[in-house]
C-alpha positions as CSV (number, residue, x, y, z in Angstrom):
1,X,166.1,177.7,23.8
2,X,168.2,178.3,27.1
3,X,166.2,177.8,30.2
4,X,167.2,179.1,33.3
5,X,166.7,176.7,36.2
6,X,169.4,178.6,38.9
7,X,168.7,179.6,42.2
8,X,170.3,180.9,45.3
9,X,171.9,177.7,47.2
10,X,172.9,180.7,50.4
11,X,169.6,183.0,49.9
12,X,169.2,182.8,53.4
13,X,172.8,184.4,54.0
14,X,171.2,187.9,53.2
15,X,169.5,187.8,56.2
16,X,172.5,187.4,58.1
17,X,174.1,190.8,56.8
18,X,173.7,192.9,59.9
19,X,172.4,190.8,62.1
20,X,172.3,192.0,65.9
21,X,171.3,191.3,69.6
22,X,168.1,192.7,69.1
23,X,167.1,190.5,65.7
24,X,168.2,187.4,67.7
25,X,165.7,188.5,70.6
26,X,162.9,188.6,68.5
27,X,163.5,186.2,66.2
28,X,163.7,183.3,69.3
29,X,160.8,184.6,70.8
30,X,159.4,184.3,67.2
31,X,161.1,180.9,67.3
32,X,160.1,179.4,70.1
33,X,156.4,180.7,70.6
34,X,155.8,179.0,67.0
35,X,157.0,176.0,68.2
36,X,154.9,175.6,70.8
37,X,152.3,175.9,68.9
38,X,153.8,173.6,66.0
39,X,154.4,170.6,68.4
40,X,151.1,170.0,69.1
41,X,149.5,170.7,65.9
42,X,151.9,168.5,64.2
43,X,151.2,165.7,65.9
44,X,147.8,166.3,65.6
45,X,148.1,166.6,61.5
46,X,149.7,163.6,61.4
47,X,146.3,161.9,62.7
48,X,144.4,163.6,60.1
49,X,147.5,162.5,57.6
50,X,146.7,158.9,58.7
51,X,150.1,158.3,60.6
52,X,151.2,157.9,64.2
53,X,151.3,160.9,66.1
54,X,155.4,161.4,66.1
55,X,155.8,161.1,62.4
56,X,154.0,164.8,62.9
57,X,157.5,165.8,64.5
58,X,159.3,164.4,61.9
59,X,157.4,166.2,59.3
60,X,158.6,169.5,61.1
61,X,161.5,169.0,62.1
62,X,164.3,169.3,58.9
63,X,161.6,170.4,56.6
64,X,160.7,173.3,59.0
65,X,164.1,174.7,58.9
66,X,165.6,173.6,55.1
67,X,161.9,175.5,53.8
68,X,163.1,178.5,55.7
69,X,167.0,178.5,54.3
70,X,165.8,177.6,50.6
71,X,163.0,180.0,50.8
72,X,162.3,183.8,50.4
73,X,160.2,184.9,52.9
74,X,161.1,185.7,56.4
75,X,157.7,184.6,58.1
76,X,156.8,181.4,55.9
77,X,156.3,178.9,58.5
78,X,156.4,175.6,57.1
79,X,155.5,171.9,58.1
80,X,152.2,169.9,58.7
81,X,148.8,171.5,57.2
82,X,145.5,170.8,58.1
83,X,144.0,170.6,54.4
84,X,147.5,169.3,53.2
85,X,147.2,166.8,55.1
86,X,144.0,165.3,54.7
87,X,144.4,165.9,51.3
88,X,147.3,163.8,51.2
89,X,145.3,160.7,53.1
90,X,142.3,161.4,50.2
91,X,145.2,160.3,47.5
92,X,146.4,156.9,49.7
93,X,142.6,155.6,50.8
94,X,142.5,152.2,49.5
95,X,145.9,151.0,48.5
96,X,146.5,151.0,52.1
97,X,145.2,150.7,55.8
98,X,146.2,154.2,57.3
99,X,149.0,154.2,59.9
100,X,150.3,150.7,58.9
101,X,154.2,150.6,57.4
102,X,152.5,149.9,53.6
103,X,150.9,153.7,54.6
104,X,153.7,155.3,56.5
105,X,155.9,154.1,53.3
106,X,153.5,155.5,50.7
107,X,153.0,158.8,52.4
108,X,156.9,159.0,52.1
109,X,156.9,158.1,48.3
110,X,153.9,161.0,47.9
111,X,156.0,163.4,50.0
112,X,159.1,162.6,47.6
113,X,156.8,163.3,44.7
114,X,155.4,166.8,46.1
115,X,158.4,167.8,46.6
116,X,159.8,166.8,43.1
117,X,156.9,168.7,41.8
118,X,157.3,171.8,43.6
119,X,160.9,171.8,43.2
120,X,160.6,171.7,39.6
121,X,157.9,174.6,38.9
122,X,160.4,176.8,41.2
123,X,163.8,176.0,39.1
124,X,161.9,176.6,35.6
125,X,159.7,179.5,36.9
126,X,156.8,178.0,36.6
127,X,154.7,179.4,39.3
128,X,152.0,180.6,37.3
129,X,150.2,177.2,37.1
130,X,149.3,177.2,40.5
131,X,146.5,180.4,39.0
132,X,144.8,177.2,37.1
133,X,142.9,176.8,40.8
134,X,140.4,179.3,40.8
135,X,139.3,181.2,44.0
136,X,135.8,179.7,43.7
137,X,136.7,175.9,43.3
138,X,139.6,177.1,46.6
139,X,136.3,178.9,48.1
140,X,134.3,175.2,47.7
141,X,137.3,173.1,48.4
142,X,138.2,175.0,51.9
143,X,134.1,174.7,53.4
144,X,134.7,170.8,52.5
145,X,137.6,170.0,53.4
146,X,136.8,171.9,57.0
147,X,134.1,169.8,57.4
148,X,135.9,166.5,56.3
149,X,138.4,167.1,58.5
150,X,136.1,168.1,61.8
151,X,134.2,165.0,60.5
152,X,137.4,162.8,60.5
153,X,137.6,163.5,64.6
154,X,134.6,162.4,65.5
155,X,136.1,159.1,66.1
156,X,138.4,160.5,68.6
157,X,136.3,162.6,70.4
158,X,133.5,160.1,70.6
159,X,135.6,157.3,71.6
160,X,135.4,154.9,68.9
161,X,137.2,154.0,65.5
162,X,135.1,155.4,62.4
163,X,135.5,154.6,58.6
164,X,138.8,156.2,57.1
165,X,137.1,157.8,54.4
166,X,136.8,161.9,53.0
167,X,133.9,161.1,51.8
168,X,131.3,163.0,54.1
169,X,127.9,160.8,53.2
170,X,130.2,158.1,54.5
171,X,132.1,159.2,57.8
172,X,128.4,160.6,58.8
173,X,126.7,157.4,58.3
174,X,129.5,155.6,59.9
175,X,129.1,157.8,62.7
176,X,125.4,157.7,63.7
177,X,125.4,153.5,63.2
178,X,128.1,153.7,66.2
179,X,127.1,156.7,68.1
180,X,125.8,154.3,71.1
181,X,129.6,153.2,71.6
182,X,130.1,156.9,73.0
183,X,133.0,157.3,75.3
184,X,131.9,159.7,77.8
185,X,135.6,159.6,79.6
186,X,136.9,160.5,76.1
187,X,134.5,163.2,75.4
188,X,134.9,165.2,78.4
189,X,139.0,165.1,77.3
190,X,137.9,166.4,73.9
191,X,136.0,169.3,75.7
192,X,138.4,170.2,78.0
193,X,140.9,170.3,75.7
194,X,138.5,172.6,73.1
195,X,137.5,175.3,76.2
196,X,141.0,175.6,77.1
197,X,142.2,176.6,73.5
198,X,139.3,178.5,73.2
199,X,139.5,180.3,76.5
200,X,143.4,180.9,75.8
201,X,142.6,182.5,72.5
202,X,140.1,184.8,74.4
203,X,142.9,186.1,77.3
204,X,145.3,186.8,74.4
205,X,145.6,185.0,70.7
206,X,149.6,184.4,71.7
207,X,148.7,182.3,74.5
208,X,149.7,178.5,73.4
209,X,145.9,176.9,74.2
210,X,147.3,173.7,72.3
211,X,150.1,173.5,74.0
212,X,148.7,174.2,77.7
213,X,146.1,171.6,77.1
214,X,148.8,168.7,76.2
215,X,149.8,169.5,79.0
216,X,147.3,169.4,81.2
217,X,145.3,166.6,79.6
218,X,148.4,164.4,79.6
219,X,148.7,165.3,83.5
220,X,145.3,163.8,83.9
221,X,145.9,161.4,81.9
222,X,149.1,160.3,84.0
223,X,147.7,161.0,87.4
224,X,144.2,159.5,86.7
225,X,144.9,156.3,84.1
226,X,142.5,157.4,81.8
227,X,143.8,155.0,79.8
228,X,141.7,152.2,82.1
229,X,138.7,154.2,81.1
230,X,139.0,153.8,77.6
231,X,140.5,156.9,76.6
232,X,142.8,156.4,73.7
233,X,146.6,157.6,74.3
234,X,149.6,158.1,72.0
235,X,151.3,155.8,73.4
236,X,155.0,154.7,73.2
237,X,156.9,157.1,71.1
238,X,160.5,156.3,70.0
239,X,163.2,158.9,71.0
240,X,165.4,160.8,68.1
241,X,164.7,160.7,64.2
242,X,164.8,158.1,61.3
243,X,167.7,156.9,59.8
244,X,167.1,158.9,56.0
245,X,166.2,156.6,53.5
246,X,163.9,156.3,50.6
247,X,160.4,155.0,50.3
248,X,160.4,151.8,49.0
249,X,157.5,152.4,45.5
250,X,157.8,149.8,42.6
251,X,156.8,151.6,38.8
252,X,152.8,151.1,39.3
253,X,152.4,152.6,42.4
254,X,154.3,156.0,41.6
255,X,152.5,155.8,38.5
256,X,149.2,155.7,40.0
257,X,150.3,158.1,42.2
258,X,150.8,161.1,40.0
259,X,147.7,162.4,39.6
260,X,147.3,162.9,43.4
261,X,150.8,164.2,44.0
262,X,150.3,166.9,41.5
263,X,147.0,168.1,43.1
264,X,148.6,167.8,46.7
265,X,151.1,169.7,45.2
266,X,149.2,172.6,43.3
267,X,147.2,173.2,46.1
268,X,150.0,173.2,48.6
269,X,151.6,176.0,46.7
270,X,148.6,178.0,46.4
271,X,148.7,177.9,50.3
272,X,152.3,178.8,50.6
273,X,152.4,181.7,48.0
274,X,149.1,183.1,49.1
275,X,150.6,183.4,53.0
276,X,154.1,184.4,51.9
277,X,152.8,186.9,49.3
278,X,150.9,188.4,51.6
279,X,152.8,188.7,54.9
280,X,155.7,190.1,52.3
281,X,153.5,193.0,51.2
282,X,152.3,193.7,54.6
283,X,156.0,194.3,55.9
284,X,157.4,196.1,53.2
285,X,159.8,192.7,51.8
286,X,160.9,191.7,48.7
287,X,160.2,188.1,47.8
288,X,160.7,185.5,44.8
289,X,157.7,183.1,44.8
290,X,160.1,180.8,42.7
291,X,162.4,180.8,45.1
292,X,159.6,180.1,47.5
293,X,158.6,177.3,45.7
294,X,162.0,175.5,45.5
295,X,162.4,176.0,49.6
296,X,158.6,173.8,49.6
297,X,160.2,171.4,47.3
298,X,163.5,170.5,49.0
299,X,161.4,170.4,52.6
300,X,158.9,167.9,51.0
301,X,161.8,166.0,49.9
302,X,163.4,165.7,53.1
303,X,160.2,164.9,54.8
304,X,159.7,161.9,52.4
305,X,163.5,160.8,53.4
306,X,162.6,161.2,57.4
307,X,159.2,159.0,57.0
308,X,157.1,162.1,57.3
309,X,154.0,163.1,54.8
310,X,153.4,166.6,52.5
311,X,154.1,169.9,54.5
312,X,152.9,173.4,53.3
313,X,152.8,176.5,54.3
314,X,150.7,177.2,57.5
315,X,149.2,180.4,58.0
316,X,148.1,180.6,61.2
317,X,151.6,179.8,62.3
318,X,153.2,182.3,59.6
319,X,150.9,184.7,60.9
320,X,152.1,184.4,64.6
321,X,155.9,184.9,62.7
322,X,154.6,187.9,61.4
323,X,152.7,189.2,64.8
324,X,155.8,188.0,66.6
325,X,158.0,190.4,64.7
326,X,159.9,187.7,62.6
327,X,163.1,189.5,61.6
328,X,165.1,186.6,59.3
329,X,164.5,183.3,58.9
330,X,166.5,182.0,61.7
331,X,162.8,182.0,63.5
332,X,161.9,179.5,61.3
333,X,164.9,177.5,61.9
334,X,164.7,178.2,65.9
335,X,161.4,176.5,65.1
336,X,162.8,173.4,63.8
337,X,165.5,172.7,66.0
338,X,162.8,172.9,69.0
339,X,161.2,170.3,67.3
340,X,164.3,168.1,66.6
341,X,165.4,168.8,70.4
342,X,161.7,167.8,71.6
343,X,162.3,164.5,69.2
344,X,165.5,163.6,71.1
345,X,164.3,164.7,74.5
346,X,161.0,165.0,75.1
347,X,159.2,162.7,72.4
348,X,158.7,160.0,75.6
349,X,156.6,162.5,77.8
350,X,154.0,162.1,75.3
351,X,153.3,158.6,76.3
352,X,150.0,159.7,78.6
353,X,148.6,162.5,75.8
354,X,145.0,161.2,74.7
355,X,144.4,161.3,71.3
356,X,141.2,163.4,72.0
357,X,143.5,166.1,72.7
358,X,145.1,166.2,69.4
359,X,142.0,165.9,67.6
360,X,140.5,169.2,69.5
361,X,143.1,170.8,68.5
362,X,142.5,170.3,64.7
363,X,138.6,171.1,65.6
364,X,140.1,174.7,67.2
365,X,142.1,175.1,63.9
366,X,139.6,174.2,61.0
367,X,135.7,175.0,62.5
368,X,136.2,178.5,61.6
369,X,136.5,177.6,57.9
370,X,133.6,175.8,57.0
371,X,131.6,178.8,56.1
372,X,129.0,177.5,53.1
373,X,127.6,181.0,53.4
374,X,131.1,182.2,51.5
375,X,129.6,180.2,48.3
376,X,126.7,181.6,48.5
377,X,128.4,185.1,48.7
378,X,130.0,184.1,45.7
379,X,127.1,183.2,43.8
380,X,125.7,186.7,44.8
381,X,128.7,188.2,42.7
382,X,129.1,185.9,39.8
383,X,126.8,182.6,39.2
384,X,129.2,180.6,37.3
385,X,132.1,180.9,40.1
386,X,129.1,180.3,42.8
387,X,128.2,176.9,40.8
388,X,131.5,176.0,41.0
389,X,132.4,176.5,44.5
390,X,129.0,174.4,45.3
391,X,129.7,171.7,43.0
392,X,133.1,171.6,44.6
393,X,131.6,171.7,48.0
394,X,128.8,169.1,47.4
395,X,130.9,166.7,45.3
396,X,133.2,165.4,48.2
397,X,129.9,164.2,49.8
398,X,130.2,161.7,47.4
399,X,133.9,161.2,46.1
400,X,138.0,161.6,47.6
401,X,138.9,165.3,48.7
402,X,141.5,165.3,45.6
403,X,139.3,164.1,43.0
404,X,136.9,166.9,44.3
405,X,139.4,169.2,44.0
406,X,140.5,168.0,40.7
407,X,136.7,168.5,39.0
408,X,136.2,171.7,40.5
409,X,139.4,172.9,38.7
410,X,138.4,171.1,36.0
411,X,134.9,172.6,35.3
412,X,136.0,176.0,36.3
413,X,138.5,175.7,33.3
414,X,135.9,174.4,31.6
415,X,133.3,177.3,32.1
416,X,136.0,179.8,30.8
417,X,136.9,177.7,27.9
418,X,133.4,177.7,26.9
419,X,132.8,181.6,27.6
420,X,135.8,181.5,25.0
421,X,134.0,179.9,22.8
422,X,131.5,182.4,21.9
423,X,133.3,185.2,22.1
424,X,131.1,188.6,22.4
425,X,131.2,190.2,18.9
426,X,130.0,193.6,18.9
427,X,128.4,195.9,15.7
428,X,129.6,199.1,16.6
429,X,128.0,202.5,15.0
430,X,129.1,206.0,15.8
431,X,126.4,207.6,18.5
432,X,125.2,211.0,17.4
433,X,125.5,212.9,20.2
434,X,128.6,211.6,21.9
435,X,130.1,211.2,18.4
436,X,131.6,207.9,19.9
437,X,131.6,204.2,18.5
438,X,129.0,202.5,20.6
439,X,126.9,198.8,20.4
440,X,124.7,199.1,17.6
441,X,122.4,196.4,19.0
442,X,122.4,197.7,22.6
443,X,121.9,201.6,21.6
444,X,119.1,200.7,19.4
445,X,121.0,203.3,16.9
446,X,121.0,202.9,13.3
447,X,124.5,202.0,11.3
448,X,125.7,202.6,7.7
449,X,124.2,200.1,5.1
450,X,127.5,200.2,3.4
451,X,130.2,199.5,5.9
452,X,129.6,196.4,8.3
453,X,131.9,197.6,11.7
454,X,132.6,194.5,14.2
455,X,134.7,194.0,17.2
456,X,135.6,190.5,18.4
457,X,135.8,190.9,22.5
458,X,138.4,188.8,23.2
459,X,141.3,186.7,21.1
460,X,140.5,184.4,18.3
461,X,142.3,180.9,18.4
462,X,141.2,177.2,17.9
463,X,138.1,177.0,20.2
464,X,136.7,179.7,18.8
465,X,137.7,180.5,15.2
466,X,134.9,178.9,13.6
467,X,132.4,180.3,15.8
468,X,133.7,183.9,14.9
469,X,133.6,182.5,11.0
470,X,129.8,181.4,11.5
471,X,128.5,184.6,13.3
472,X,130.5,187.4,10.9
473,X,129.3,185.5,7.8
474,X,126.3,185.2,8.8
475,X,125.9,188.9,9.6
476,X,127.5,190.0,6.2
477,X,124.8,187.8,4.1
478,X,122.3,188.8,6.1
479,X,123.1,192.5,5.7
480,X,123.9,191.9,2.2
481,X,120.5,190.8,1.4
482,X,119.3,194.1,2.4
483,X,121.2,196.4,1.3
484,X,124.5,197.5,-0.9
485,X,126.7,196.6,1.7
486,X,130.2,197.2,0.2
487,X,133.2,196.6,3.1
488,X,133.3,194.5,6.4
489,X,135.8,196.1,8.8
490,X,137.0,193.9,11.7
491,X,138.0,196.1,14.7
492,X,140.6,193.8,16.4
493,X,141.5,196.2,19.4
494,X,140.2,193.5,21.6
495,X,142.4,190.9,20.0
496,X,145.4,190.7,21.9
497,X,145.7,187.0,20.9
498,X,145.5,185.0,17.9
499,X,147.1,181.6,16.7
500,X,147.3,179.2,13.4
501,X,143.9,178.2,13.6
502,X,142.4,181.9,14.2
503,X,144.9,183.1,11.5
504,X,143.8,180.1,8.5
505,X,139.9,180.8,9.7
506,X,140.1,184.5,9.4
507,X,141.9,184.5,5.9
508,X,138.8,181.7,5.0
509,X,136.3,184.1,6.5
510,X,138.3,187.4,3.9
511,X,137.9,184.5,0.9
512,X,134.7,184.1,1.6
513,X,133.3,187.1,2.0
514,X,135.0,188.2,-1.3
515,X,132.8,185.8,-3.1
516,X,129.6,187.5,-1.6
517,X,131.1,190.9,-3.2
518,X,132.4,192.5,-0.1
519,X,135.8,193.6,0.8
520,X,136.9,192.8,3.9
521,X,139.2,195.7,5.9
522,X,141.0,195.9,9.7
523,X,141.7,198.5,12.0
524,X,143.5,198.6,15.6
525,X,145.4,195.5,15.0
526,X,147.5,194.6,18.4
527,X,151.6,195.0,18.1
528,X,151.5,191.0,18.9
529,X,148.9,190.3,16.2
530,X,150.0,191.6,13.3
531,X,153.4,189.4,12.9
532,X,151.8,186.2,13.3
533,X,149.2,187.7,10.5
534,X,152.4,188.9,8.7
535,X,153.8,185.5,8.7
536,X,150.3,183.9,7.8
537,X,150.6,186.0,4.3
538,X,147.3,187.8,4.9
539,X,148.1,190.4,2.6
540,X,147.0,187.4,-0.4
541,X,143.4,187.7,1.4
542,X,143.1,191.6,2.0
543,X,144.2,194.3,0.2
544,X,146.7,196.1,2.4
545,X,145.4,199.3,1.5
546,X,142.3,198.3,3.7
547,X,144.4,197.8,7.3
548,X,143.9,200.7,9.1
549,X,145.6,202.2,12.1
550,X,142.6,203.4,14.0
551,X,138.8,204.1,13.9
552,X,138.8,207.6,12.7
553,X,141.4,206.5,9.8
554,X,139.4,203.7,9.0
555,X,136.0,205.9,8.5
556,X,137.5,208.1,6.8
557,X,139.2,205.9,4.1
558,X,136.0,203.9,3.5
559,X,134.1,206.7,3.5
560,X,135.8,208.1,0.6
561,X,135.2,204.2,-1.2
562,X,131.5,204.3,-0.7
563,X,128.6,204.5,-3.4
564,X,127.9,208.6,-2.3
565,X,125.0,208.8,-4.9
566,X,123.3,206.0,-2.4
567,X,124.7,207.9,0.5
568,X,122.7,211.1,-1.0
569,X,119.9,209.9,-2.2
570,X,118.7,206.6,-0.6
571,X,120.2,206.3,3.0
572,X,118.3,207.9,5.3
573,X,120.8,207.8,8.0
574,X,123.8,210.3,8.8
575,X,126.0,207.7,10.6
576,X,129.6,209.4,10.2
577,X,130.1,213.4,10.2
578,X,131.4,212.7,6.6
579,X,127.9,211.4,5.6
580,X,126.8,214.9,5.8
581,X,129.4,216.1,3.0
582,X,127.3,214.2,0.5
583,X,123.6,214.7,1.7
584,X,121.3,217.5,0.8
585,X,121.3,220.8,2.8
586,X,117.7,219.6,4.1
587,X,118.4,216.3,5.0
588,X,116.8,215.4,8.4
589,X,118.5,211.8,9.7
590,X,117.1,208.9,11.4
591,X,118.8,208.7,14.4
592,X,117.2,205.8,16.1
593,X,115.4,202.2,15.5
């Protein structure tokens, strides 16, 4: 088998095709506004990621614009994410102390690895597996992680270091055994910082609040030494970028490491296609959400060469792309080169911003998402997804923000396996006065003692086969001991799906219920079904003049086979229209149980 793994190395040259005065316009204001939201909140991240403040920069810088070229989507702004992030510092807790160069290397080699991952899904066309998250472990995972993260800044705004930890039960108790170390100096920066991004998003929502309060927090800083106070600053922060190199990782750590690349991964993606999907559909585009996710992988690999951590797909900021009026992705790369031109020019000015600052800024950006009321929405509508979405919520009291994430997905794959399990099966009947094939059981309507008519619900393969063998035997020996019951006809309209193991059971169940001196007979089997039965030989198990095209044919034909002297004389029902061909002018039916 021939897989295709090619991809557009120039997909970004499209955009280029008439490209005008007025496209470059919008596209630098596009450009820059972004980035003067990006520098900030990048910096930011990076505290959440567990690194120094510039490495933030460095995350979104190259990967910023390399996302954009590689990409599909003309408002996808990529770099440092919130939940990203933090996810990424849930996978490194413990092999190393966050912010040291054992960290700073690690969160390269995970980078590397995200970006391997995601690279790879996007060249074989594998996006589909990022659908193995469900909406109500995302739904779960999202309230968490908000609250993990807001939990995480505590320590900043307070004024004092707290435990590196995502686990909430943790960081909480952590906090209130310290809470009498309170910097007041450092909590008044914290709330300035919070009203003016507040108010600015109140005046209008294109305002830069992060940006204005560096600014003006760093003035105070400068102007009043804050730093004497006891107000934590960045500090010095080197000029220009990293030499590219890779991570230094010997064959146990990336091994230990997969696990938590792969989720950091999967979820990553789930951001990025969700935004760019969106935004695309919104504006009319076309877009490839492979090609998507090989511009995610080749920016995650360059972040890992540049001493940076995972980046994603932001929405807020692909969102202000989008309200800007984003024509191409030369935003995006506008973007970028800010960043690269603040890195070689700016990155000292930074010296006086409090770290306070940075951490309102992620409160601004994540409070609005813990919302535990959405699970209990969720619950409302279906009470398996609203399970899972709390047990996803309430677990990362008590374990990492990736293993969380992990079990959620894992029992929500794990509740539809075992709804697969026992699949519905359904004894249909013909109802009298609609003269249509209805639920025997449900309707409370009588069916023919002769012909037992069942519908599997869903498709038959390993998990379930011998459930489906248990419950139709047991049906055709219990009917059997009532009454002359001469054929079972299996109704697969609802089996779109079957494999080897379904196949070999349902030929066992055809043997067996020979022996109990009934024929077995199908109708409505699926184009995609009846090869692999075809290949199975089913015709030694069935005889073929018993596979019928449809419902009516199949009456009909098995009507005709039927003992008509019972039918006359000893059935008091009238469950076909051809039942009445037999019975007496007088006959009066039962019609109900």
């Amino acid at each position: 088998m021939r897989v295709n793994i090619s991809f557009e190395l120039t997909s970004f040259l499209r955009w280029l095709e008439h490209y005008d005065r007025d496209k470059l316009t919008r596209d630098l204001i596009a450009g820059l506004t972004v980035a003067a939201v990006l520098v900030p909140q990048s910096m930011a991240y990076a505290l959440l990621a567990g690194m120094p403040p510039i490495y933030g920069l460095y995350a979104s810088f190259l990967p910023t614009i390399l996302a954009s070229l590689f990409g599909s989507s003309r408002f996808l702004a990529t770099g440092p994410v919130a939940m990203t992030a933090l996810l990424s510092a849930s996978v490194l807790y413990g092999m190393a102390e966050p912010g040291s160069e054992k960290w700073i290397n690690l969160m390269g080699v995970l980078a590397l690895m995200v970006g391997f991952i995601r690279l790879t899904i996007g060249l074989f066309k594998l996006g589909f597996v990022v659908e193995l998250i469900s909406t109500s472990v995302i739904t779960g995972f999202i309230s968490a992680g908000a609250l993990v993260i807001a939990l995480s800044q505590a320590g900043h705004i307070l004024g004092f270091k707290i435990t590196q930890s995502t686990l909430i039960y943790n960081v909480i108790v952590d906090i209130l055994s310290k809470i009498e170390k309170t910097n007041p100096y450092t909590v008044g920066i914290g709330i300035l910082a919070y009203a003016i991004i507040w108010f600015s998003r109140k005046v209008h929502p294109l305002i830069p609040g992060a940006f204005l309060a560096v600014i003006i927090t760093s003035l105070l800083s400068y102007f009043y030494s804050l730093e004497r106070f006891g107000v934590a600053i960045v500090g010095s922060v080197p000029q220009g970028i990293p030499t590219p190199s890779l991570p230094n990782a010997d064959y146990s750590t990336v091994a230990s490491l997969w696990g938590g690349a792969i989720v950091v991964a999967s979820f990553g993606l789930i951001e990025a296609v969700a935004v760019a999907k969106r935004l695309a559909m919104q504006a009319g585009d076309k877009w490839d959400a492979n090609q998507e996710l090989i511009g995610q992988g080749i920016a995650n690999i360059a972040s890992g060469l540049f001493k940076g951590f995972p980046v994603g797909g932001s929405f807020s900021r692909s969102a202000l792309n989008f309200q800007l009026g984003a024509k191409t992705p030369i935003a995006s790369v506008i973007t970028g080169a800010t960043v690269g031109i603040t890195l070689f020019l700016l990155a000292p000015a930074f010296y006086y911003l409090p770290k306070a600052t940075l951490s309102a800024i992620v409160l601004s950006a994540v409070i609005n998402l813990i919302r535990p009321q959405e699970i209990i929405k969720l619950y409302k509508v279906n009470r398996i997804d609203g399970i899972v979405a709390g047990i996803t919520f309430g677990s990362v009291f008590f374990m990492e923000l990736w293993v969380a994430l992990t079990l959620g997905t894992l029992i929500a794959l794990g509740s539809f396996v075992y709804k697969t399990m026992y699949p519905r099966l359904v004894i249909l009947t013909r109802n009298p006065q609609s003269q249509t094939f209805v639920n025997a059981e449900r309707e409370h309507l009588p069916e023919c003692p002769q012909i037992l008519y069942i519908r599997p619900n869903m498709p038959i393969y390993f998990a379930n086969a011998e459930y489906v063998y248990e419950y139709v035997l047991e049906k055709v020996r219990s009917r059997k001991s009532k009454g002359p019951l001469k054929f079972l006809l299996l109704d697969m309209e609802a089996v779109n799906y079957i494999d080897a193991t379904g196949v070999s059971t349902l030929m066992r169940l055809f043997d067996e219920v020979k022996k109990q001196g009934v024929e077995p007979a199908m109708a409505n089997i699926a184009c995609d079904v009846y090869p692999i039965l075809e290949r199975a030989e089913f015709d030694k198990h069935i005889d073929i003049d018993l596979i019928f095209d449809s419902k009516g044919q199949s009456i009909v034909e098995l009507f005709n086979r039927l003992d008509h002297e019972y039918c006359a004389k000893r059935c008091p029902y009238a469950v076909f229209r051809e039942c009445y061909s037999v019975k007496p002018a007088e006959f009066k039916p039962v019609i109900s149980l």
